[in-house]
Backbone bond lengths (Angstrom), bond angles and torsions (degrees), N, CA, C in turn:
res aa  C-N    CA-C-N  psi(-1)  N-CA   C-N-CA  omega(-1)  CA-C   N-CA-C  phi
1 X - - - 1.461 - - 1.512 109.63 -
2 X 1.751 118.82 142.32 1.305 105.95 -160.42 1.588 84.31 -101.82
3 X 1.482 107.82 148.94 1.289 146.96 165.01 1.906 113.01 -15.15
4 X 1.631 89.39 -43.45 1.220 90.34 -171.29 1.559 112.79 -86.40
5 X 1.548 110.24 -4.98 1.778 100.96 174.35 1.229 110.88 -87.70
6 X 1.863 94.87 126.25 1.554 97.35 -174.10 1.402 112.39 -82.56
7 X 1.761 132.69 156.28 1.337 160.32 -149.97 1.494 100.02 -65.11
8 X 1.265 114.03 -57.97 1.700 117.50 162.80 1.338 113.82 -47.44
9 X 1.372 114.79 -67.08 2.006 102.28 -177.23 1.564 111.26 -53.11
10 X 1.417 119.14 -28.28 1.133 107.19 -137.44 2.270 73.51 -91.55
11 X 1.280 130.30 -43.99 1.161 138.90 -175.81 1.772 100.27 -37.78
12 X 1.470 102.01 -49.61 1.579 106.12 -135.94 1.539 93.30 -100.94
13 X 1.498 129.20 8.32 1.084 149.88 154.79 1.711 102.78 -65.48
14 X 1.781 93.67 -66.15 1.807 104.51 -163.78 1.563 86.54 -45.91
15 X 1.534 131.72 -51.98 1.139 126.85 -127.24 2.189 101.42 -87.65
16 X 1.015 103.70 -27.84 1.234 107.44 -154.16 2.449 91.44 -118.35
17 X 1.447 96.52 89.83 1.918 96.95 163.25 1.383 116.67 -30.56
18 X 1.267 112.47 -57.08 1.787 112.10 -178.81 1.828 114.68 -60.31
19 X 1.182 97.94 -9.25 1.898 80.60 -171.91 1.712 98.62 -88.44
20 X 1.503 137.37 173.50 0.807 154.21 -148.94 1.403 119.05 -115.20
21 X 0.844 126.37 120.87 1.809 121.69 -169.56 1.813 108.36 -27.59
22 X 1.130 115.42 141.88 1.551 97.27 -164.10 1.680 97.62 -84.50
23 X 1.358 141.67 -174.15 1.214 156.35 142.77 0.774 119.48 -19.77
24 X 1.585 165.48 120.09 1.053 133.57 155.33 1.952 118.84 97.22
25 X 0.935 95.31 12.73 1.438 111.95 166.50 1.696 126.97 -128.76
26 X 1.479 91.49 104.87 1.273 91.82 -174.13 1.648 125.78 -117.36
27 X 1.012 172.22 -171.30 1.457 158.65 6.90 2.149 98.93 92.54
28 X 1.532 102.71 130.91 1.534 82.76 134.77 0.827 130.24 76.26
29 X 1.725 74.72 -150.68 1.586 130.60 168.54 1.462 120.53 -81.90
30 X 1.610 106.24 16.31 2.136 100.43 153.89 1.525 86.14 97.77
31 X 1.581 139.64 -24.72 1.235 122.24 -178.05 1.829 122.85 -97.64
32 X 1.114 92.23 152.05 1.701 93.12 -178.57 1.534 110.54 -61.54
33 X 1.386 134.15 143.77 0.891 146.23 -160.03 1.546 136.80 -142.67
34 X 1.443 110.79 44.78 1.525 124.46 -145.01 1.207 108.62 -65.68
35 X 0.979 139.00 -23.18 1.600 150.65 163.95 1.414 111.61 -57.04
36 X 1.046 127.19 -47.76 1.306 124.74 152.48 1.481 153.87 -77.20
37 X 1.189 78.61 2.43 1.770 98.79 166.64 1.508 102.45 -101.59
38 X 1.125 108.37 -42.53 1.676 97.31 -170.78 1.592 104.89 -65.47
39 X 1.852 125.21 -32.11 1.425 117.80 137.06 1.269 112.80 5.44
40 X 1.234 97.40 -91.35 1.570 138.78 -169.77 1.214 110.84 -35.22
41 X 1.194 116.83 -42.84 1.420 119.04 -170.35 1.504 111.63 -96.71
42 X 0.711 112.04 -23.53 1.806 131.29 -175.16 1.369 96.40 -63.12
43 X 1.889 119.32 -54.79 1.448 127.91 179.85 1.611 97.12 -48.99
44 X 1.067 126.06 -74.11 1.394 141.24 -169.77 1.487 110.96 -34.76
45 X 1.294 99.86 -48.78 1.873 109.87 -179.94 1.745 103.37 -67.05
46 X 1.276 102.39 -52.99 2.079 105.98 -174.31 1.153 93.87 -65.64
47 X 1.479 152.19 -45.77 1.348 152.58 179.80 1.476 116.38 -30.73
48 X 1.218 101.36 -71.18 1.646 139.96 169.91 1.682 100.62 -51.23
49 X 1.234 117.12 -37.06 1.819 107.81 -169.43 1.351 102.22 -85.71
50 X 1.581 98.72 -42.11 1.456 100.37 178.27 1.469 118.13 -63.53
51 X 1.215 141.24 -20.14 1.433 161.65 179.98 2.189 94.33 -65.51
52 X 0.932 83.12 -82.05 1.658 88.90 167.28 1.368 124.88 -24.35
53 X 1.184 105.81 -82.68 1.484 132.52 144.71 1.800 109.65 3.63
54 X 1.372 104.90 -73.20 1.219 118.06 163.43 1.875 127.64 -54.56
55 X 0.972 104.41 -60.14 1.458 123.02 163.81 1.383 117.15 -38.35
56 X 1.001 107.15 -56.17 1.728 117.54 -169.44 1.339 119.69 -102.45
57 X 1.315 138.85 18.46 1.459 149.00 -142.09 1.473 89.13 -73.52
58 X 0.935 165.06 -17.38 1.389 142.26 158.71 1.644 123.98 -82.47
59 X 1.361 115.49 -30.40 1.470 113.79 157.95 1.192 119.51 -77.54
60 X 1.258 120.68 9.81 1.578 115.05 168.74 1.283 104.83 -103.58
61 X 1.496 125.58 -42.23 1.606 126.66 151.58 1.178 93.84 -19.84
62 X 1.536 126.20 -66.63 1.558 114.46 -134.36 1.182 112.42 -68.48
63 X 1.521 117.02 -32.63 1.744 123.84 -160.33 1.328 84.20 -116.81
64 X 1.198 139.87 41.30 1.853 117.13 176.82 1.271 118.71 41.30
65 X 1.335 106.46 157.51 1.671 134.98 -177.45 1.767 109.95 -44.90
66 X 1.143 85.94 -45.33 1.744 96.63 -160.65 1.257 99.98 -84.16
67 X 1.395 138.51 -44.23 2.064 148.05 171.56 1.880 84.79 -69.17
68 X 1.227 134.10 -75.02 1.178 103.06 -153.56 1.871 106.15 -64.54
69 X 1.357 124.51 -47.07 1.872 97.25 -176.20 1.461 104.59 -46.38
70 X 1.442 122.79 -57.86 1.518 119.85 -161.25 1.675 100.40 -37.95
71 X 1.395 120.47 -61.50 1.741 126.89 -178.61 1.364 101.80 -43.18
72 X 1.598 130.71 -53.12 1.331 141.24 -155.21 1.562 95.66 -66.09
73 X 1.570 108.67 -50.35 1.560 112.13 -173.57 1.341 112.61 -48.75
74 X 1.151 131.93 -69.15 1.777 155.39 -164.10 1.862 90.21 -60.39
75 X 1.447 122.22 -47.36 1.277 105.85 156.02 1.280 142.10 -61.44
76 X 1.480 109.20 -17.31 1.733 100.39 -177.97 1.571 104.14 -90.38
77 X 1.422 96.83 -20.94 1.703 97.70 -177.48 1.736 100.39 -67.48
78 X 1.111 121.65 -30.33 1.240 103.36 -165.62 1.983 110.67 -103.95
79 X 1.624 100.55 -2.38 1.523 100.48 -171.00 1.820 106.30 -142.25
80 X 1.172 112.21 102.07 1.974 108.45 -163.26 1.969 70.58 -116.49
81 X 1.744 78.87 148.32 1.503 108.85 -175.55 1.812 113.19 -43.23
82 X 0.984 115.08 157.58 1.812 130.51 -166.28 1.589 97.60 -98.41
83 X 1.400 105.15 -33.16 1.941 111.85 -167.01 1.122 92.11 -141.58
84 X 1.719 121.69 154.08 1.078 126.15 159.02 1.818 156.47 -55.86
85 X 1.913 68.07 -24.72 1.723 99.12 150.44 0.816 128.64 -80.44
86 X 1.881 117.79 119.28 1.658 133.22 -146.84 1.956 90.54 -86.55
87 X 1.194 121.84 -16.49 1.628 103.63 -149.66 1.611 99.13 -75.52
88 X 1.370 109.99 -13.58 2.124 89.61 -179.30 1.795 113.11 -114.72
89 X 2.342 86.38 15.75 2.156 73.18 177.64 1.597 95.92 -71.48
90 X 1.360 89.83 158.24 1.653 120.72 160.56 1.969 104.74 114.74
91 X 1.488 107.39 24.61 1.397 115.90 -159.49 1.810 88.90 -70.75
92 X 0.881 110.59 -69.15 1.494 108.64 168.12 1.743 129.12 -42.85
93 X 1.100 124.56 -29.73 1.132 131.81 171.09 1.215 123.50 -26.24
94 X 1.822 122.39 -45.50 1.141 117.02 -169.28 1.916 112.36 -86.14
95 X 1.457 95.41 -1.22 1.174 106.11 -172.37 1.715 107.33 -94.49
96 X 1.342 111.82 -26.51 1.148 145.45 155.43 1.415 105.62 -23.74
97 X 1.656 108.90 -77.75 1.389 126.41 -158.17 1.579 120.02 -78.03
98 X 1.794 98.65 -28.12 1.820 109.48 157.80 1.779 98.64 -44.42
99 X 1.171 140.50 -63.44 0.996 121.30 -164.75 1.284 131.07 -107.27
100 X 0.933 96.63 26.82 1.717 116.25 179.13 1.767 123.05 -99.79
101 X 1.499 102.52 79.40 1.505 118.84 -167.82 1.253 119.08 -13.24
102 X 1.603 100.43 -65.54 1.787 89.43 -168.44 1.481 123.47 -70.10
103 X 1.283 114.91 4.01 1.306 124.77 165.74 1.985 124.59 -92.44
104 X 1.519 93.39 5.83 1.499 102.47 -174.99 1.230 118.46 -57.43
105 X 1.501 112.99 -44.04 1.635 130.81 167.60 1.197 114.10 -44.02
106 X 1.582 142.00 4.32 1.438 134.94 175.25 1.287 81.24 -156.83
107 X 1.600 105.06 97.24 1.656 119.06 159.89 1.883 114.27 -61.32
108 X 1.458 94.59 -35.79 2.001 74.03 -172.36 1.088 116.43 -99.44
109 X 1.658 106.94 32.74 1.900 110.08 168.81 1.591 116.85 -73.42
110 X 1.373 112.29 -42.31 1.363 102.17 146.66 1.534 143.48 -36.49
111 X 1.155 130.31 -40.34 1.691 136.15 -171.29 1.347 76.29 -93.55
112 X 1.400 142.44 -61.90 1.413 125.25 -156.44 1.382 116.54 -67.31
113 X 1.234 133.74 -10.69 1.868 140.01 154.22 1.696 92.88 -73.01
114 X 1.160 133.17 -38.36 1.510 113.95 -138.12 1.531 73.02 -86.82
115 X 1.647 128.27 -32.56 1.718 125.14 -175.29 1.529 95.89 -65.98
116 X 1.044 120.49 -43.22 1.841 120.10 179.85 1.515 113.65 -59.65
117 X 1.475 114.59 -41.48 1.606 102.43 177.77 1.661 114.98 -78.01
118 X 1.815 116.30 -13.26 1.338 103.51 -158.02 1.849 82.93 -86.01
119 X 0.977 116.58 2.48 1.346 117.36 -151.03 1.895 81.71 -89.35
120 X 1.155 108.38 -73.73 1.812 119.11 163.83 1.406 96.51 -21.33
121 X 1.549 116.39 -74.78 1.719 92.67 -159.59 1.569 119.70 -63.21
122 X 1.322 112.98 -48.54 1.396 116.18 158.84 1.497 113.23 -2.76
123 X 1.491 90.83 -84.05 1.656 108.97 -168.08 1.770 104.26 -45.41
124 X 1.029 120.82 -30.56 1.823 140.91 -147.50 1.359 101.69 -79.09
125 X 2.070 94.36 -52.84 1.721 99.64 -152.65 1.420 112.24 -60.43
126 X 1.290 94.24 -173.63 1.798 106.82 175.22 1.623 115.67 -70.35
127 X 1.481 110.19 138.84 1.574 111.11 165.52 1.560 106.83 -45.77
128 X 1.567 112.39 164.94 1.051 122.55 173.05 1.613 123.25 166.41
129 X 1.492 119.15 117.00 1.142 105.41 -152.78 1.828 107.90 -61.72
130 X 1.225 129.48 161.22 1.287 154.68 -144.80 1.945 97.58 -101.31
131 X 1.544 134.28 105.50 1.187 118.70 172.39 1.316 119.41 -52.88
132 X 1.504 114.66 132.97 1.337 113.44 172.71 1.071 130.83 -112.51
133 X 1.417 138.82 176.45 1.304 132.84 162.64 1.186 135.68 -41.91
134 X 1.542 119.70 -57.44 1.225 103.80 165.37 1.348 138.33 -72.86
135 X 1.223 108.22 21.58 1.931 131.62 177.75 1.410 97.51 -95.27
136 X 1.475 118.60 -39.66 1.399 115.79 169.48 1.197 121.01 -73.24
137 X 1.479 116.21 -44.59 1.875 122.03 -168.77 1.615 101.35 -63.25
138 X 1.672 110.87 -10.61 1.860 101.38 -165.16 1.888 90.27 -80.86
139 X 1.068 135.68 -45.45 1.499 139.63 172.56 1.595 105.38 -53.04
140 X 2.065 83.54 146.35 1.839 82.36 -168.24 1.785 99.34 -90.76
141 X 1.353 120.34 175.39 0.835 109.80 -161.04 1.653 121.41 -77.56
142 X 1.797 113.50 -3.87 1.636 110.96 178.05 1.459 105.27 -90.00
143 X 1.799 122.49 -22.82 0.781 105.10 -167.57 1.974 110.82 -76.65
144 X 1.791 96.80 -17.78 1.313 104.99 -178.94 1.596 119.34 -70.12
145 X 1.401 113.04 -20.21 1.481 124.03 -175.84 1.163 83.94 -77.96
146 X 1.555 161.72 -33.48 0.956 127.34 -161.05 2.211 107.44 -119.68
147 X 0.956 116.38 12.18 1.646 148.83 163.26 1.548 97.44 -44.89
148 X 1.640 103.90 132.69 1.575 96.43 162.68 1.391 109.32 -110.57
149 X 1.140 122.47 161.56 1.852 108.52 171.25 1.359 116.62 -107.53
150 X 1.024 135.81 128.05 1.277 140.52 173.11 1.981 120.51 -83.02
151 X 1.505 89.94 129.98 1.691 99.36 -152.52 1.767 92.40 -70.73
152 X 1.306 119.61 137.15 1.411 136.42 -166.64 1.791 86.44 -64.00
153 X 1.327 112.42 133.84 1.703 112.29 165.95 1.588 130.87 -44.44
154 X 1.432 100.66 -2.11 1.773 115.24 -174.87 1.049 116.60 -111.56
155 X 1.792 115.70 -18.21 1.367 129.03 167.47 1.372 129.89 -75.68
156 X 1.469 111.05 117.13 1.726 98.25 164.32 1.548 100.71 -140.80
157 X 1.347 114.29 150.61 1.679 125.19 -158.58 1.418 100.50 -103.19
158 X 0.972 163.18 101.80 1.621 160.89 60.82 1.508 108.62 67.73
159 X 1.306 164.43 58.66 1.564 120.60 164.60 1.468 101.72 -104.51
160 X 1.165 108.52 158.11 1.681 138.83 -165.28 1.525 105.42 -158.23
161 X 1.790 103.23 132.08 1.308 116.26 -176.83 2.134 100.24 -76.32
162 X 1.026 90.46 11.90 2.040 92.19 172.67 1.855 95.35 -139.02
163 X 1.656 90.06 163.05 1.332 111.42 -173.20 1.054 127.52 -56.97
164 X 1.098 134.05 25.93 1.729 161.75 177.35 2.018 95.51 7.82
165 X 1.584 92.19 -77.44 1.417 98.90 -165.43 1.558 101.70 -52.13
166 X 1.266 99.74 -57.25 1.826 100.14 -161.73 1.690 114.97 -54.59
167 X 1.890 99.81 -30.82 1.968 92.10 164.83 1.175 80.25 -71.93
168 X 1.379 153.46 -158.13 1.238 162.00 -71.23 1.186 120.67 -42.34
169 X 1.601 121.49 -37.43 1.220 124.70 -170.60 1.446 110.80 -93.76
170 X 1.555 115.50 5.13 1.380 142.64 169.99 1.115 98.57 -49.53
171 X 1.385 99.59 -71.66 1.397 119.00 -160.63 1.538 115.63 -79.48
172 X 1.101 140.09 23.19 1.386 113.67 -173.99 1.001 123.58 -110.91
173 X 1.102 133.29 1.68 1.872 167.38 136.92 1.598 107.34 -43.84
174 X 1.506 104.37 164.22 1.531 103.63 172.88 1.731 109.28 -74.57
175 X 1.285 88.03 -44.07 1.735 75.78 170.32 1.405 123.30 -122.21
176 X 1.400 131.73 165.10 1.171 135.76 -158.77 1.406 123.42 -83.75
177 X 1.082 110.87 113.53 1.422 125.08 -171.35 1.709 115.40 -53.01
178 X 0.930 103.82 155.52 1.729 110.84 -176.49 1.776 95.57 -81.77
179 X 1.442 102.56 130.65 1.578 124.20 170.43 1.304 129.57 -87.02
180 X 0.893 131.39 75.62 1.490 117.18 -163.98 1.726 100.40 -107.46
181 X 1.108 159.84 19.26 1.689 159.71 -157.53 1.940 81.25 -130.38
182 X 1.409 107.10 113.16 1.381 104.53 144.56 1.612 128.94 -111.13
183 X 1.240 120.09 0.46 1.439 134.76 -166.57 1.549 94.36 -72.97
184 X 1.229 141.32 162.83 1.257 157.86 144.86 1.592 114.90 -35.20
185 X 1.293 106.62 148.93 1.305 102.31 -177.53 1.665 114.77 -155.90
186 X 1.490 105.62 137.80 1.179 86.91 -176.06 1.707 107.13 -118.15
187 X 1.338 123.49 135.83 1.278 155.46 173.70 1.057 117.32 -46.16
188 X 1.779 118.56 113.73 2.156 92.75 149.02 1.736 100.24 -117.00
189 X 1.293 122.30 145.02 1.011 130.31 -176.42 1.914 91.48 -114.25
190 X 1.083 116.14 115.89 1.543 125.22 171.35 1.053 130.26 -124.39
191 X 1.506 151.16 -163.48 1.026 151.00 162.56 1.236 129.68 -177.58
192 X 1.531 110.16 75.09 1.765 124.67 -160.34 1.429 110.72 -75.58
193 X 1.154 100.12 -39.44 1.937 95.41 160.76 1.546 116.53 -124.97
194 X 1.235 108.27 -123.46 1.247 103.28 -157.80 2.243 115.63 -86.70
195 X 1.463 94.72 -12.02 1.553 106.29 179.10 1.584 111.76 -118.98
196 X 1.117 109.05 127.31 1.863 130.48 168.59 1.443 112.22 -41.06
197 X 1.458 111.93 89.39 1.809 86.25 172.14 1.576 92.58 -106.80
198 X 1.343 79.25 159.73 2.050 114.56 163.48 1.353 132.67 -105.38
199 X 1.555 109.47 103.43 1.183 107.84 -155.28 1.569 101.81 -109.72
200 X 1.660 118.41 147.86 1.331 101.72 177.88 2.279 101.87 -103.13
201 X 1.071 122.40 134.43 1.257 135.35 -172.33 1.657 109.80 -66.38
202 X 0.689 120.28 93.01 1.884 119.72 167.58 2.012 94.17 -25.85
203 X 1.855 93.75 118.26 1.276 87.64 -177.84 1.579 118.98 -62.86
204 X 1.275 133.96 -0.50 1.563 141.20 -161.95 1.637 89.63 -97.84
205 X 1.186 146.21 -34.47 1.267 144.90 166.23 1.698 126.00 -79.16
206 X 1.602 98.23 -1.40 1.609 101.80 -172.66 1.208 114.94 -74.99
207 X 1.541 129.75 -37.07 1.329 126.36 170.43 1.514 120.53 -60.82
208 X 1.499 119.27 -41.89 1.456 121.08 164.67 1.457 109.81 -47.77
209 X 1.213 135.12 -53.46 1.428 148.47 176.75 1.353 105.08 -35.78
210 X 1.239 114.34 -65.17 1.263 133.73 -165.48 1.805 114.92 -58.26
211 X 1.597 82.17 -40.07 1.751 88.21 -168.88 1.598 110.77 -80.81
212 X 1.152 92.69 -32.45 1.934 109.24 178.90 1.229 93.35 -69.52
213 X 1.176 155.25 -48.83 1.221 153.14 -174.89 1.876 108.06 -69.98
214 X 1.183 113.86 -29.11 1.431 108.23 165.74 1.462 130.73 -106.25
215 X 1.611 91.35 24.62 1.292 98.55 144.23 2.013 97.21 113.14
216 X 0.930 128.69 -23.16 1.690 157.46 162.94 1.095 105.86 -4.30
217 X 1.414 147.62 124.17 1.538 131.17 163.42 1.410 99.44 -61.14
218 X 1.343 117.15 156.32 1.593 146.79 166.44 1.646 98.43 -30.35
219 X 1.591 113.25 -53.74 1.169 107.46 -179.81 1.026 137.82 -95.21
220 X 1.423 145.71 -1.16 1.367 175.35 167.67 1.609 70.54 -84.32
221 X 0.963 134.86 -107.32 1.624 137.45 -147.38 1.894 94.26 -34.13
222 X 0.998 118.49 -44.12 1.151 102.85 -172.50 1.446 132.63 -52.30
223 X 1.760 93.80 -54.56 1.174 93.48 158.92 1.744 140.26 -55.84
224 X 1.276 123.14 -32.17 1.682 115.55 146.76 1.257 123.23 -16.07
225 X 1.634 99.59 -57.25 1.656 98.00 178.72 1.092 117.42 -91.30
226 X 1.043 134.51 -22.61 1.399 120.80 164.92 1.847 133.88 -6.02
227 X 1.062 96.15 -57.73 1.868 107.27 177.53 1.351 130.77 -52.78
228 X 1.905 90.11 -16.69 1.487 100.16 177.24 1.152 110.12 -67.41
229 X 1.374 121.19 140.83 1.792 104.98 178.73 1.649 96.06 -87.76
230 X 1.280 131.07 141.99 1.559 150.44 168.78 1.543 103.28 100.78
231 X 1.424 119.87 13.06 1.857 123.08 -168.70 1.218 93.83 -82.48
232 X 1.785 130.25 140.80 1.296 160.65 -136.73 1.354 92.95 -172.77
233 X 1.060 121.64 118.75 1.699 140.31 -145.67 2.108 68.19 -106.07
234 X 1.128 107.89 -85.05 1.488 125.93 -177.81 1.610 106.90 -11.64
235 X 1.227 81.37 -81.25 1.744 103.20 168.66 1.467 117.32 -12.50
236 X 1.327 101.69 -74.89 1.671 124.39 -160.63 1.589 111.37 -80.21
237 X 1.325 113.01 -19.48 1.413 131.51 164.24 1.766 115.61 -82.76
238 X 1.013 120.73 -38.07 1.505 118.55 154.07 1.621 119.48 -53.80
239 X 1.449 115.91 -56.93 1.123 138.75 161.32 1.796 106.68 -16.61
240 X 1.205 84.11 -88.78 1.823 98.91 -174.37 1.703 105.56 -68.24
241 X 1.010 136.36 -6.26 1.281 115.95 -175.74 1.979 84.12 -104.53
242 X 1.196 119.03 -35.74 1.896 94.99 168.19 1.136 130.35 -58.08
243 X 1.759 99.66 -9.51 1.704 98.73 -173.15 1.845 99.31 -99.13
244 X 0.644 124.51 0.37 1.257 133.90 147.81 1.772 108.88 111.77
245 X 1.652 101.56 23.10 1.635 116.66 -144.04 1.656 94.27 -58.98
246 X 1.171 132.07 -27.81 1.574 140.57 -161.02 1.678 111.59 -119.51
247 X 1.384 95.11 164.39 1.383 116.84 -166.59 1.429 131.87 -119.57
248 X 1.942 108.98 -30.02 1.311 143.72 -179.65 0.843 119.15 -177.44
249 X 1.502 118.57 156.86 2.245 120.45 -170.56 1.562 83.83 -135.89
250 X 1.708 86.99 122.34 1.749 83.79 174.22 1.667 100.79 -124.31
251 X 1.183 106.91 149.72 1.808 127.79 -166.97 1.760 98.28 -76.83
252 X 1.539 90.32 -22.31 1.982 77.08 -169.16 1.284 128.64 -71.32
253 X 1.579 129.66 135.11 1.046 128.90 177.81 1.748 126.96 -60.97
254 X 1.376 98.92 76.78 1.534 90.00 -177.10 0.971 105.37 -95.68
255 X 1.834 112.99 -154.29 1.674 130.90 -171.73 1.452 96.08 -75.19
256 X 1.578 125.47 137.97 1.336 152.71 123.39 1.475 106.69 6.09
């Protein structure tokens, strides 16, 4: 490729079949070579599906081989990687598939990619030891009612008005497990040592989850859950800090 084709033409060429070999791109032997770029580009597109492919292995279960590339395709045409590092394309994807018609007929194929990518970053993020209990039991208990927790770098929480975890954990076998949970569910995808688990959240603790995770003092979060009838503020905070949901509890009074 000659010097003078700039990174944008030469991208937005790969990205788009209808545009025209750009200027300045040649073969070789010094000649333009459009047949082989569109090659070229074809690799780039199956690359990219196959990347997906990988990423999402249970929403491609869901719609088959042949519906999920076709979906994957119409996405790469419209979304080529941000970094050169392949492990977090498809971040948009699940946002992708909310509006992507022929997939309307299975509303929780969406939350079930967005459970597949938190599952990717999880696996991705940085080590880091896991907050524990007795990091909490050393704080007295007013200064802890008012403590925020900071979500462990491996943690990200899932909720979906459909059974998120239970399709996922459907699928992870050769064959597909019997479904019986249709209620909503909300997710923690973590990773306190060295393997990803998937946990599904007792729905009476999901709003506490949720709020501690957006940042909530201990006690303000509590109250969220409160309404649940049988919710144990105590409880559900032991709970998630064994699952390794946090990272650090800091005393400072920040923003809400």
């Amino acid at each position: 490729m000659s010097a003078a084709v700039s990174q944008d033409a030469f991208a937005a060429a790969l990205a788009d079949p209808a545009r025209a070999l750009p200027a300045g791109v040649t073969s070789a032997r010094g000649a333009p070579d459009p047949l082989r770029f569109a090659v070229y580009r074809n690799n780039v597109h199956v690359s990219l599906v196959e990347a997906l492919a990988k990423g999402f292995p249970v929403t491609r279960r869901l719609v088959g081989d042949e519906f999920f590339k076709a979906m994957a395709r119409v996405y790469v045409g419209k979304t080529k990687p941000a970094s050169p590092v392949m492990l977090f394309y498809g971040d948009s994807f699940p946002d992708f598939i909310a509006g992507f018609e022929p997939a309307a007929g299975l509303p929780y194929l969406p939350d079930v990619a967005r459970l597949e990518y938190a599952w990717t970053q999880s696996y991705h993020a940085a080590d880091a030891p896991p907050l524990g209990l007795s990091d909490v039991a050393r704080i007295a208990p007013d200064a802890l009612a008012a403590a925020r927790l900071e979500p462990h770098p491996a943690a990200r929480l899932v909720r979906s008005s459909f059974p998120v975890g239970a399709i996922w954990a459907a699928h992870q076998g050769d064959a597909v497990g019997r479904l019986a949970e249709k209620a909503g569910q909300t997710v923690l995808v973590a990773r306190p040592g060295a393997e990803v688990r998937v946990t599904v959240i007792p729905a009476i603790d999901a709003d506490f989850a949720a709020a501690l995770f957006a940042g909530f003092t201990i006690n303000d979060a509590s109250l969220t859950g409160a309404a649940a009838a049988g919710f144990d503020a105590g409880r559900a905070l032991v709970g998630l800090i064994g699952l390794g949901a946090f990272g650090a509890i800091s005393r400072e009074q920040t923003r809400r």
